[in-house]
C-alpha positions in Angstrom: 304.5 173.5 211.7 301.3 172.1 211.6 300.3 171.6 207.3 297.7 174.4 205.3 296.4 171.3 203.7 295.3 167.9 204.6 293.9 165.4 202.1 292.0 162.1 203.0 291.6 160.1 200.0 290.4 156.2 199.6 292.3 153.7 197.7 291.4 152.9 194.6 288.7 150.1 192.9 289.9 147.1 194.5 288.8 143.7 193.1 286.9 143.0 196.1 284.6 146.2 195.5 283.9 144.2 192.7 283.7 140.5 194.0 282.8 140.3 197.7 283.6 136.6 197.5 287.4 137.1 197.3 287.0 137.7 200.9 286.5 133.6 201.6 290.1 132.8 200.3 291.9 135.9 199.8 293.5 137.9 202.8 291.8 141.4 202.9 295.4 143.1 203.1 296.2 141.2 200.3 293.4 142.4 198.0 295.0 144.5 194.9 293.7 147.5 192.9 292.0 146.5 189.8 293.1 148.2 186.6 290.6 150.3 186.7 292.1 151.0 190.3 295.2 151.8 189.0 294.1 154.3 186.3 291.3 156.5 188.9 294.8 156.5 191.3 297.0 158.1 188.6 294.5 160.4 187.8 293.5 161.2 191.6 297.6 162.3 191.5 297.3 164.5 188.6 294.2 166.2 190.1 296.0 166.4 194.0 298.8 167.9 191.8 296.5 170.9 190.0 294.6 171.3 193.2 297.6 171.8 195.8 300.2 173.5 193.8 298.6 175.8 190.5 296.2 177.5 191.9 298.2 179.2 194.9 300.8 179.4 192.7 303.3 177.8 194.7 304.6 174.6 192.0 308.3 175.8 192.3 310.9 175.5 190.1 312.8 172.2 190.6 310.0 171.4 192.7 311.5 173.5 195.7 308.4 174.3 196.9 306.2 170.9 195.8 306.9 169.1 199.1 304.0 166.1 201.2 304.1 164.4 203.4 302.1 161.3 203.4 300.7 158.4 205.7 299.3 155.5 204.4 297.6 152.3 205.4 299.7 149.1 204.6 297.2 147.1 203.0 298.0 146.2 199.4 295.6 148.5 197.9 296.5 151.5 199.9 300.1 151.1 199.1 299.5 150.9 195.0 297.2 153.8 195.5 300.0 155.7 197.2 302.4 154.6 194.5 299.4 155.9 191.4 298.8 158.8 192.7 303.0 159.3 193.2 303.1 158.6 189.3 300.0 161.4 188.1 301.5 163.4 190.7 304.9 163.4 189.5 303.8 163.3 185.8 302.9 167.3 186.5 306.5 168.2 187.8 308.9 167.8 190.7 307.8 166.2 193.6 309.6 165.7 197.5 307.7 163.2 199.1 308.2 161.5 202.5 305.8 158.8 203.1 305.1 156.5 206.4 302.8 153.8 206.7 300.9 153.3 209.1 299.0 150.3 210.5 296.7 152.2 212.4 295.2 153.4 209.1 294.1 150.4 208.2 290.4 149.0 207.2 288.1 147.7 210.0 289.5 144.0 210.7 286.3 142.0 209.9 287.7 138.8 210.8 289.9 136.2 208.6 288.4 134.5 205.6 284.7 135.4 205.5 282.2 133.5 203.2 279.6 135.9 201.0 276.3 134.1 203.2 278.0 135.0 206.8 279.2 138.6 205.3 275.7 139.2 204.1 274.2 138.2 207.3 276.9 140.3 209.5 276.6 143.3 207.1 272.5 143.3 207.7 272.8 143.0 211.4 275.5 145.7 211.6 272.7 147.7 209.6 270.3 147.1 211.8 272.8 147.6 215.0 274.4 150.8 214.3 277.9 150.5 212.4 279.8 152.6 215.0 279.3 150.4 217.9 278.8 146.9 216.4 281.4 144.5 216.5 282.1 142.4 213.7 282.8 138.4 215.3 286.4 137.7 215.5 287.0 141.4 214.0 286.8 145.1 215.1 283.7 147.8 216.1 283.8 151.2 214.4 284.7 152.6 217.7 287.7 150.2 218.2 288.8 151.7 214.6 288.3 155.1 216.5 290.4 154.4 219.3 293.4 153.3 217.0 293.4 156.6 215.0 293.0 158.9 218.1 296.8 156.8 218.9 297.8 157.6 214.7 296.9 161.6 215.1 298.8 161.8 218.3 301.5 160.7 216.2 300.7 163.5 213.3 300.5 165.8 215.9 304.3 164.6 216.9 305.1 165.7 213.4 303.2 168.5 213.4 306.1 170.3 215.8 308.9 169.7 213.3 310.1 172.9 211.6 310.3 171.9 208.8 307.0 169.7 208.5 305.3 170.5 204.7 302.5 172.6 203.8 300.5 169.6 202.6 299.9 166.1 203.7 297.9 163.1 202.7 296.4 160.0 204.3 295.5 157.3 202.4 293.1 154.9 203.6 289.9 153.0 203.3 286.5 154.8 203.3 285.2 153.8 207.0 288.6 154.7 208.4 288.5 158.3 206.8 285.2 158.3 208.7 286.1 157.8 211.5 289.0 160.2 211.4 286.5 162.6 210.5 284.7 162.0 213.2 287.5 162.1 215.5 289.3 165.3 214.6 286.0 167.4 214.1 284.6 165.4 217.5 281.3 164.5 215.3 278.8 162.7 217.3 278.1 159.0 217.0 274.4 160.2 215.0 276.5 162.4 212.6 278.9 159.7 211.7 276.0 157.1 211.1 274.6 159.7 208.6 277.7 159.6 206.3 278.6 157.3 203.4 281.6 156.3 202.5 283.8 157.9 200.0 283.8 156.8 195.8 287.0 155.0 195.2 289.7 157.4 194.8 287.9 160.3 196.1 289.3 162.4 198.9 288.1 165.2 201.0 290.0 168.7 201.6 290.5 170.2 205.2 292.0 173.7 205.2 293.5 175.1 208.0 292.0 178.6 208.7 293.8 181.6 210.5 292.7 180.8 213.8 294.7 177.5 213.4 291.7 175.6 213.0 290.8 172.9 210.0 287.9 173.6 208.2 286.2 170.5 205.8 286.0 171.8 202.3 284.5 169.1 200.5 281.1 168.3 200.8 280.4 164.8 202.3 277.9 162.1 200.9 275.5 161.5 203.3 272.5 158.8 203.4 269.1 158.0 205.1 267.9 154.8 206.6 265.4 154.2 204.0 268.1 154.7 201.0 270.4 152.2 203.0 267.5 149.3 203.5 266.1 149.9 199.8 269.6 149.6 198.2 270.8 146.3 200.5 267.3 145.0 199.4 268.3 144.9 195.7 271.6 143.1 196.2 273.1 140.0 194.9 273.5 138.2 197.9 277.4 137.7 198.6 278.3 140.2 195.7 277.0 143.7 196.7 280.1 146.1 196.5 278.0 148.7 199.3 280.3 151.8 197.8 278.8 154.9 197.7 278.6 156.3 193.9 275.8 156.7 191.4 273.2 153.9 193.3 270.8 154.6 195.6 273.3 154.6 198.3 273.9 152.7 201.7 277.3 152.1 204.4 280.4 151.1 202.8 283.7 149.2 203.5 287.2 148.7 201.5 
């Protein structure tokens, strides 16, 4: 039974969206939440709660009916975002969760350790380059990303044809990767993808499916233009800038 709802939502502030030189010693899937992480997660959960079971009506007593499925990258800060949003979740009533991790939902590889000067350097030639298409040296392209989550969906889809499959699931991630697997189930073009910014941490989009089986996007995505992109890499500290999309000017994001 394929799910009514499914909900893409990015991990938590992670310490490297605010120091881009952890990257130089510290293993990217090794990166935690911050504390501020921690709290947006919890309250992502209660908000995921309110949104998926109180309005239909359907929070059940016992939690009979409160049931989700979730996949969720591996990396370190996926997995404590999983566990937050568990915890606000649960804080709102009974909960049956099953949850798989998946590597294939994890951020674009951009190599091993990388210090700030070459990250700034790769980051403005991927800029100038096109970020679906450029491959990061000793790392991944956004379409290599895109290949690997066409081989996770297949496996969704697997679980799609089990009866008893719940009404709602959720994929936590890392705001390129959600991207991309926007791009891939709505079969975006490479220009629409380019247009698109990342996700704020701990914000997630909506897809409902209609009556004709199909999923519809029901949140509104953040979008950017070239000129917001250059104007907002041209005021950052180099090694430092944290390119996530929220109340600046704008510009691509990773994490």
């Amino acid at each position: 039974m394929r799910p009514q709802r499914i909900i893409l939502i990015r991990h938590g502030e992670s310490a490297a969206n605010v120091d881009r030189t952890l990257h130089g010693h510290t293993p990217d899937h090794r990166i935690p939440l911050t504390p501020r992480g921690h709290e947006q997660a919890r309250a992502a959960g209660v908000k995921l709660w309110d949104e998926l079971f109180v309005p239909a009506g359907v929070a059940a007593e016992g939690g009979g009916g409160n049931r989700v499925q979730f996949y969720t990258s591996p990396y370190l800060r996926t997995r404590e975002t999983f566990q937050g949003v568990l915890e606000g979740m649960k804080s709102r009533g009974a909960l049956e969760v099953w949850n798989y991790e998946d590597p294939r939902l994890r951020e674009q590889e951009f190599g091993n350790y990388r210090p700030p000067g070459t990250y700034d350097s790769i980051r403005d030639e991927r800029d100038q380059f096109g970020t679906f298409f450029y491959r990061v040296p000793g790392g991944e392209s956004g379409a290599d990303v895109y290949d690997r989550l066409t081989g996770a969906m297949d496996t969704m889809h697997r679980d799609f044809q089990k009866a008893d499959f719940p009404d709602n699931m959720i994929v936590v991630s890392h705001g390129l990767t959600i991207r991309l697997f926007l791009m891939r189930w709505f079969h975006w073009t490479v220009e629409e993808f380019e247009k698109l910014r990342n996700p704020r941490n701990c914000q997630y989009y909506v897809l409902d499916k209609m009556a004709s089986e199909r999923y519809e996007l029901k949140t509104e995505m953040l979008r950017y233009t070239e000129a917001e992109t250059h104007a907002y890499l041209a005021r950052q500290e180099p090694g430092r800038a944290d390119m996530t999309a929220d109340d600046r000017a704008g510009g691509p994001a990773e994490g």
